[in-house]
C-alpha positions as CSV (number, residue, x, y, z in Angstrom):
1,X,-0.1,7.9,44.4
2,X,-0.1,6.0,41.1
3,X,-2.4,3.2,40.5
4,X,-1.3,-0.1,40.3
5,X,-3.9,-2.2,38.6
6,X,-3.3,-2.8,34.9
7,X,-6.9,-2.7,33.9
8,X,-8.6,-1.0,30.9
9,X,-10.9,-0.7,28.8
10,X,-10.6,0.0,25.0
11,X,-12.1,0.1,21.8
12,X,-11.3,-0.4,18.4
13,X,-12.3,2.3,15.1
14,X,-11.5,0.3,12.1
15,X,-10.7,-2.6,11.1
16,X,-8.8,-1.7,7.4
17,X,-5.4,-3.2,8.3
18,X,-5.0,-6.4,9.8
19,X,-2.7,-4.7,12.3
20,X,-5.5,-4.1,14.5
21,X,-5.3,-7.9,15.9
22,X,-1.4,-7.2,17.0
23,X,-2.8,-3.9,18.6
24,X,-5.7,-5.3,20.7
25,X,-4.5,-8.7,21.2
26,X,-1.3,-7.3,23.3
27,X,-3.4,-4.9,24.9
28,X,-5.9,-7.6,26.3
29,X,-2.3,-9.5,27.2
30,X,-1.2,-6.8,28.9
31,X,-4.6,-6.6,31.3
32,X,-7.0,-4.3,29.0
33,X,-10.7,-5.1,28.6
34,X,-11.4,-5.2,24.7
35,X,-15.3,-3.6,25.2
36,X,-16.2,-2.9,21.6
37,X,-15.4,-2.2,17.9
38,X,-17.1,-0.6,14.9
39,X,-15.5,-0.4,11.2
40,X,-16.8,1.0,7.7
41,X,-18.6,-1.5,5.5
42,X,-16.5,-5.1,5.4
43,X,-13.0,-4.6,4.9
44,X,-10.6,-7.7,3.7
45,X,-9.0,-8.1,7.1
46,X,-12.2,-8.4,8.9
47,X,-12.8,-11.9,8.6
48,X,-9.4,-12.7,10.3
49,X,-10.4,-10.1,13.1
50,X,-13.3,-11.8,13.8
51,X,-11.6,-15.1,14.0
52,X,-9.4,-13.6,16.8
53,X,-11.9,-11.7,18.7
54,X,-15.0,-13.4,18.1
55,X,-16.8,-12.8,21.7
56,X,-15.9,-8.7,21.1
57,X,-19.3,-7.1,20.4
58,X,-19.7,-4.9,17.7
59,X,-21.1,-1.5,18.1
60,X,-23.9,0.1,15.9
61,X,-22.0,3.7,16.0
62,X,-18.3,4.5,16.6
63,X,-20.1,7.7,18.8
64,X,-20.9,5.0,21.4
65,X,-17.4,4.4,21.9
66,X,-16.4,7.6,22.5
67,X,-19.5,8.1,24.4
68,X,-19.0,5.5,26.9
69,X,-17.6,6.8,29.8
70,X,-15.5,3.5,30.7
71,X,-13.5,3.6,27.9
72,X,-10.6,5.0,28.1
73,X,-8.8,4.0,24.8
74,X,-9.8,4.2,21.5
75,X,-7.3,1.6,19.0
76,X,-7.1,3.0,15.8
77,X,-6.7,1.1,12.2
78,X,-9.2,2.3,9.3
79,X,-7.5,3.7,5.8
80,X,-4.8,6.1,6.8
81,X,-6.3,9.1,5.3
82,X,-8.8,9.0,7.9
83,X,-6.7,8.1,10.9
84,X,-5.7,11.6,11.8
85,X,-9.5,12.5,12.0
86,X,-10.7,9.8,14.3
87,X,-7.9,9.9,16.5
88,X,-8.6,14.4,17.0
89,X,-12.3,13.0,17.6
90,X,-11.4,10.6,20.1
91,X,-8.8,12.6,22.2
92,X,-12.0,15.7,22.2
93,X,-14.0,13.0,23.5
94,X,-11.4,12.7,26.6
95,X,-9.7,8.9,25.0
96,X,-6.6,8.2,24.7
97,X,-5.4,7.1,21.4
98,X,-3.2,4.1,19.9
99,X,-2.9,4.6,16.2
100,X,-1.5,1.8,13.4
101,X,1.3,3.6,11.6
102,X,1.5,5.7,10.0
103,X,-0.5,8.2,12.5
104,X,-1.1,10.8,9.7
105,X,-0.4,11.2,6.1
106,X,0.4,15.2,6.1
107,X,2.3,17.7,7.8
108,X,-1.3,19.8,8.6
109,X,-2.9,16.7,10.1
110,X,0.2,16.0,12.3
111,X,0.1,20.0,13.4
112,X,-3.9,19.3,14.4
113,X,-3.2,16.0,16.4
114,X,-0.1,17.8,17.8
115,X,-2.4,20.9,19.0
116,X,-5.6,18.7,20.4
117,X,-3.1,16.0,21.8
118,X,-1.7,19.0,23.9
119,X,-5.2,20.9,25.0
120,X,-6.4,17.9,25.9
121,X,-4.3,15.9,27.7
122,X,-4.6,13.2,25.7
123,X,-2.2,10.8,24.9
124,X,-1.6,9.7,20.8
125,X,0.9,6.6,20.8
126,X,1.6,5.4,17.3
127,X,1.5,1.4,17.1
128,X,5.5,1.3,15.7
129,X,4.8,-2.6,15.8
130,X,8.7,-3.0,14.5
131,X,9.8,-2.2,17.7
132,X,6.9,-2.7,19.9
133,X,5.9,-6.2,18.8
134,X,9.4,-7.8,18.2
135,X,11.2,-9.1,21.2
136,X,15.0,-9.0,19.8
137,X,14.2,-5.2,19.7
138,X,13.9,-5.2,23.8
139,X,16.8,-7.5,24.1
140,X,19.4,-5.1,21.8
141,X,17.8,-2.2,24.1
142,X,18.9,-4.0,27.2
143,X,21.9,-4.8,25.9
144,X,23.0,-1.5,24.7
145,X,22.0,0.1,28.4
146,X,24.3,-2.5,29.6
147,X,27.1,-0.8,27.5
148,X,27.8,-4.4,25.3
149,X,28.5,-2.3,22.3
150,X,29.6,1.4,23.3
151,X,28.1,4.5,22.2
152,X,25.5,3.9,19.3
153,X,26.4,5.6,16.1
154,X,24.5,4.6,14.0
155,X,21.4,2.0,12.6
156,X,21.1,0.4,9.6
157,X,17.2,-0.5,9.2
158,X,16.0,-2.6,6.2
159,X,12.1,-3.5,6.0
160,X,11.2,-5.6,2.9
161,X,7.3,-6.5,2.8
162,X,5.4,-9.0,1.0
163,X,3.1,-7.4,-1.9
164,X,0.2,-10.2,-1.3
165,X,-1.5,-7.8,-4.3
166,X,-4.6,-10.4,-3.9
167,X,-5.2,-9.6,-0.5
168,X,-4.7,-5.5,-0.8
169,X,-7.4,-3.5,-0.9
170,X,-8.0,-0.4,-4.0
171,X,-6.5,2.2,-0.9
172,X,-3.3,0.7,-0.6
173,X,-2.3,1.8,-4.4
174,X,-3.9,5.5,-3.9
175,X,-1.1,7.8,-2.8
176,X,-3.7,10.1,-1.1
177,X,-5.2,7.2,1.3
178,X,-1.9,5.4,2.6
179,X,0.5,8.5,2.4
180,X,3.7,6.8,0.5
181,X,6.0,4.1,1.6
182,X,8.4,6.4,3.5
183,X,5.4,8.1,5.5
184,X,3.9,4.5,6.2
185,X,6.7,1.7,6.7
186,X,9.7,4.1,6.5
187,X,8.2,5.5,10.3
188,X,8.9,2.7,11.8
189,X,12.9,2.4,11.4
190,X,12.8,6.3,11.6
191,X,11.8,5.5,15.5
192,X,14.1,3.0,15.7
193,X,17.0,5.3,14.5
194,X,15.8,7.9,16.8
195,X,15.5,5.7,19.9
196,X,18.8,3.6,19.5
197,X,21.0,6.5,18.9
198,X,19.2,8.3,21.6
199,X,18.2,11.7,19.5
200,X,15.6,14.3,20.1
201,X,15.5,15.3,16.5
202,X,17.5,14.5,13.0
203,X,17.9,15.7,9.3
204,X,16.9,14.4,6.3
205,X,19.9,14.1,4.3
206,X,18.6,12.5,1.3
207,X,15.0,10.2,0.6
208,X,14.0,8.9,-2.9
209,X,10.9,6.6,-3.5
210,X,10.2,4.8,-6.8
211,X,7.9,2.3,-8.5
212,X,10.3,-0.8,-10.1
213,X,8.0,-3.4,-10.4
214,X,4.4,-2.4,-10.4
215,X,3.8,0.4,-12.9
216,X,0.6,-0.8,-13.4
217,X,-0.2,1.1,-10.0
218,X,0.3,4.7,-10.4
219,X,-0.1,5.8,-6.8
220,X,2.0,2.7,-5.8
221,X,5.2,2.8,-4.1
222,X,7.4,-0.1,-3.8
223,X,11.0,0.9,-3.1
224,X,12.4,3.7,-0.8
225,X,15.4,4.8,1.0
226,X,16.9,7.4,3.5
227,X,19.3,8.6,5.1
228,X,19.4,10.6,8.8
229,X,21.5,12.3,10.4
230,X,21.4,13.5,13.7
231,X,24.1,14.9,16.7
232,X,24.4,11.5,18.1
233,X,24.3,9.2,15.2
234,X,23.7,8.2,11.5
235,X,20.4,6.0,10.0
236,X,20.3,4.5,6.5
237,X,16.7,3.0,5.9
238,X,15.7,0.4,3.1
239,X,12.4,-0.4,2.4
240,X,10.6,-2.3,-0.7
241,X,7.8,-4.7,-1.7
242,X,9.5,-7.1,-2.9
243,X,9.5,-10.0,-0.6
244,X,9.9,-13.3,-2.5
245,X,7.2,-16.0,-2.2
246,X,9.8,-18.6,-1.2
247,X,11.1,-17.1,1.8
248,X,8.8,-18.6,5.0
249,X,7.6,-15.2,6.5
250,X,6.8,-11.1,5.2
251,X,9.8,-10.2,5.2
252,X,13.2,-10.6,6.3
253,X,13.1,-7.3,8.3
254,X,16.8,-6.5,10.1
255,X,18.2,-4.1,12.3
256,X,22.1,-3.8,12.7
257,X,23.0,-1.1,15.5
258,X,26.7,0.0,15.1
259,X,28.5,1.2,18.3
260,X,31.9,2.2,18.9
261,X,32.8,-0.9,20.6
262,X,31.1,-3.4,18.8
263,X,27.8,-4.2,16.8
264,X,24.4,-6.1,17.7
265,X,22.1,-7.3,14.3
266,X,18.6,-8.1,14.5
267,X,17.3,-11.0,12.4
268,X,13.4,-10.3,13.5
269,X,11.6,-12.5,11.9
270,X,13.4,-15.6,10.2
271,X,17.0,-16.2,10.5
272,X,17.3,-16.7,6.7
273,X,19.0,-20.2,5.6
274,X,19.4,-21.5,8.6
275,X,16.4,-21.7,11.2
276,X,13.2,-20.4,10.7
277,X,13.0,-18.6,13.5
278,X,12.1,-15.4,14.7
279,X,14.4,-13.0,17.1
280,X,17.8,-13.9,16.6
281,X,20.2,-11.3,17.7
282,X,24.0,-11.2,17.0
283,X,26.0,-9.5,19.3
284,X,29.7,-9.0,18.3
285,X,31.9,-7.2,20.5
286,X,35.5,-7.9,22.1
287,X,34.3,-10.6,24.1
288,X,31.3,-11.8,22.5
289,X,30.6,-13.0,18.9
290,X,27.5,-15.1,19.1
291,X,23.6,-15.7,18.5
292,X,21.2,-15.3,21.0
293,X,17.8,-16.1,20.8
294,X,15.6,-13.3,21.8
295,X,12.4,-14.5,21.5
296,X,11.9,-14.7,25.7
297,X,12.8,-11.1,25.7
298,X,9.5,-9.1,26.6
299,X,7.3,-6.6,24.9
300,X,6.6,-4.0,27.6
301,X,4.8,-1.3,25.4
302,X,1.4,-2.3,26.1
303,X,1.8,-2.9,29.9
304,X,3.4,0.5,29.9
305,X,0.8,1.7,27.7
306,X,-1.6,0.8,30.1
307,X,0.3,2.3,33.3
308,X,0.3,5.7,31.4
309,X,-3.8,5.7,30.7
310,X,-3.9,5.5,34.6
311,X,-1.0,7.8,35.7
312,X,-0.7,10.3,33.1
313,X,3.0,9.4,32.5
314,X,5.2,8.8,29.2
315,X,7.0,5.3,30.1
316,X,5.7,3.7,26.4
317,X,6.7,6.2,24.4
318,X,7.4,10.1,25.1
319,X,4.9,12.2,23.3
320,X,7.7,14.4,21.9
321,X,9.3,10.9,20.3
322,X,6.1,10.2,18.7
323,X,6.0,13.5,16.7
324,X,9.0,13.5,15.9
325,X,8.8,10.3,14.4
326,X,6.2,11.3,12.1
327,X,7.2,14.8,11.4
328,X,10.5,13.2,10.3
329,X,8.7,10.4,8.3
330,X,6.5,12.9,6.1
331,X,9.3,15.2,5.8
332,X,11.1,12.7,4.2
333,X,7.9,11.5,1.9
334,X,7.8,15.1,0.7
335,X,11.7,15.2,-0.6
336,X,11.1,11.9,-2.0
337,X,8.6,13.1,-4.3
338,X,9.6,16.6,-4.7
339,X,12.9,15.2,-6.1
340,X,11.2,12.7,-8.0
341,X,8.9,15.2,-10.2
């Protein structure tokens, strides 16, 4: 019979991307047990993790994480380049594994995590926060099930960031530690496209990447775009660093879902203009054409999360999905850059 109680216990390996807080914090929301950390040297976001987790202890070796038998989950979030690494080391140690995105930076590190995740048993759940951590998202998903807009055919993902250069650390410019902006923030509307139009698998019709503004950083990315295809939909993704300082948030990430009976656009994290507010959706369809504010709307990933540690079951986020996700993500890196030589 499955097991009912929510409670877990998890650790954290690196602390080199403030994600980490989002990750744990939901996590401990959701009923986990946050038992310990450990992180190389000091990294920039490790003052603000602190501040959120001050009562976690830290560890002297990540080994005594994996070593402890009562922890069952090991949160990911050093320099990408080495996420692939930990996470194989974790899953032979017999924990489950929640990465920061991007899971992997190459093809062969994927094809490792895909082989150890499956003679294991182990589950590797990649933290796509954009859908995970934004309650609109669950709202539109509900929404859709509920047949407000028809068949999905296609998304329209755009995922400006804010450069914050002074708070970056010397990885984030170097191509060979973050992986490129399509392999990093490009995977998380690559999910998105795959989960809303309900599709196993897609091409890459076209990706392109550049540097406009920062050529001062040679490894640096700061624009990219692509375009997906699959048998049940479209995607067109847009993604830059560009965020101005005057708008009030990151970025002013949007999601507009097209279906054959209406449309649904997701304003996640300001509502630019008018309120400054996060999780407004816009539903239009023939009898609805009207804000909603989705910021009640739950984030079940980290319950489910949880529920799946316990029962060996996929209700988070199918293990095919999360491959695919990231296959499709550094397939596209690669014909970014092989176009752009």
């Amino acid at each position: 019979m499955p097991l009912s109680s929510p409670t877990m216990k998890f650790g954290a390996i690196g602390i080199d991307h403030k994600h980490i807080n989002g990750m744990a914090h939901n996590l401990v929301t959701a009923g986990g047990t946050f038992a310990g950390w450990w992180t190389e040297g000091a990294p920039k976001p490790l003052a603000g993790f602190l501040k959120r987790f001050p009562d976690v202890p830290k560890v002297d070796r990540a080994d005594s994480l994996l070593s402890d038998p009562d922890v069952q989950m090991i949160l990911i979030s050093c320099i990408p380049k080495d996420r692939a690494a930990w996470a194989i080391k974790a899953m032979e140690a017999g924990k489950d594994v929640m990465v920061d995105k991007p899971g992997c930076i190459t093809l062969e590190e994927l094809a490792r995590i895909r082989e150890t995740a499956t003679r294991t048993g182990r589950i590797w759940s990649v933290n796509f926060s954009e859908r995970f951590e934004v309650p609109c998202v669950t709202k539109a998903a509900e929404l859709i099930r509920e047949g407000a807009i028809g068949k999905v055919v296609q998304t329209l993902g755009v995922g400006p960031h804010r450069h914050n250069a002074h708070l970056r650390s010397d990885w984030f410019y170097d191509r060979d530690s973050y992986g490129g902006i399509l392999t990093d923030i490009g995977s998380h509307q690559i999910d998105q496209f795959l989960f809303f139009t309900g599709s196993d698998d897609a091409e890459v019709v076209h990706a392109s990447v550049a540097n406009y503004k920062n050529p001062e950083k040679k490894g640096f990315q700061d624009f990219g775009e692509i375009v997906l295809k699959s048998e049940h939909g479209h995607g067109y993704v847009r993604l830059d660093w560009y965020t101005p300082d005057a708008l009030p948030t990151w970025g002013d990430g949007r999601l507009t879902i097209l279906g054959t009976e209406g449309y649904i656009e997701l304003r996640k994290y300001v509502d630019v203009a008018t309120v400054e507010r996060t999780d407004t959706l816009v539903l239009v369809n023939g009898e609805h054409c009207e804000k909603i504010d989705a910021r009640d709307a739950e984030l079940p990933y980290s319950k489910r999360l949880i529920s799946d540690v316990r029962n060996r079951t996929e209700t988070a986020m199918p293990q095919a999905h999360c491959f695919k996700v990231m296959e499709l993500a550094l397939k596209a890196q690669a014909l970014a850059e092989k176009a752009s030589r």
